[in-house]
Steps between C-alpha positions, in 0.01 A plus 500: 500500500407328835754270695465156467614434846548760814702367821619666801866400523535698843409772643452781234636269258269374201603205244232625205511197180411675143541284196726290689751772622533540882537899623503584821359801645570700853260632628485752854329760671213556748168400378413840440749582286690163273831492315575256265791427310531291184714479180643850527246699608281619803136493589290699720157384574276713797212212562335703771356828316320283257736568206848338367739744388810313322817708518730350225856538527635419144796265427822649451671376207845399467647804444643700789253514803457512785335256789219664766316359789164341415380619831562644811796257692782439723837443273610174622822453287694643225621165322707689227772769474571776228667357177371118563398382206132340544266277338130549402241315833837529732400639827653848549336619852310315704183716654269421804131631510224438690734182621540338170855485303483647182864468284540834236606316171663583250244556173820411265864451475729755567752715783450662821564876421345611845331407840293720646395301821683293793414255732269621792352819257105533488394614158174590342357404189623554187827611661824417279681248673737378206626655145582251257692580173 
């Protein structure tokens, strides 16, 4: 399905239109080596050696699960605390990369059982930064 309508919000920040639903998509990274975030999950695309490799990270569902870094980044802040109750899209931990912002949401409703990050921390990808139950 191709987007109707792409537009750079800001830096690293895409508004993509498909059958008149707005996502937006993060995107960061050198040019050698791009991260983009959308929806859930993470994509990895390595323009340079003439092939695109996708690494998918499958969406957690709303069982218990637990939150990891998309990529490689600076924790900013930790907006939550263990036992808050939280909503699915609310903004748990807010990331910097590459000098883009890039909030850690939660995927669906539910508690804090555990944070596994704090302000200041630099954390690689895929690293748990949250458990949600």
């Amino acid at each position: 399905m191709a987007p109707d309508r792409i537009e750079r919000i800001a830096a690293g920040v895409f508004s993509v239109m498909v059958d008149n639903r707005r996502e937006i998509i993060y995107v960061a990274g050198s040019p050698r080596d791009r991260w983009a975030a959308w929806n859930g999950n993470v994509y990895r695309v390595i323009p340079d050696t003439g092939t695109r490799s996708e690494q998918h990270v499958s969406p957690i569902g709303p069982a218990a699960h637990s939150l990891v870094a998309p990529m490689p980044a600076t924790v900013v802040s930790v907006l939550v605390t263990p036992g808050a109750r939280v909503v699915k899209g609310e903004s748990l931990i807010l990331l910097e990369a590459m000098k883009m912002e890039l909030p850690i949401r939660a995927l669906g409703d539910g508690t804090v059982k555990a944070i596994h990050c704090r302000a200041g921390d630099l954390v690689q990808a895929d690293q748990e930064l949250v458990e949600l139950e």
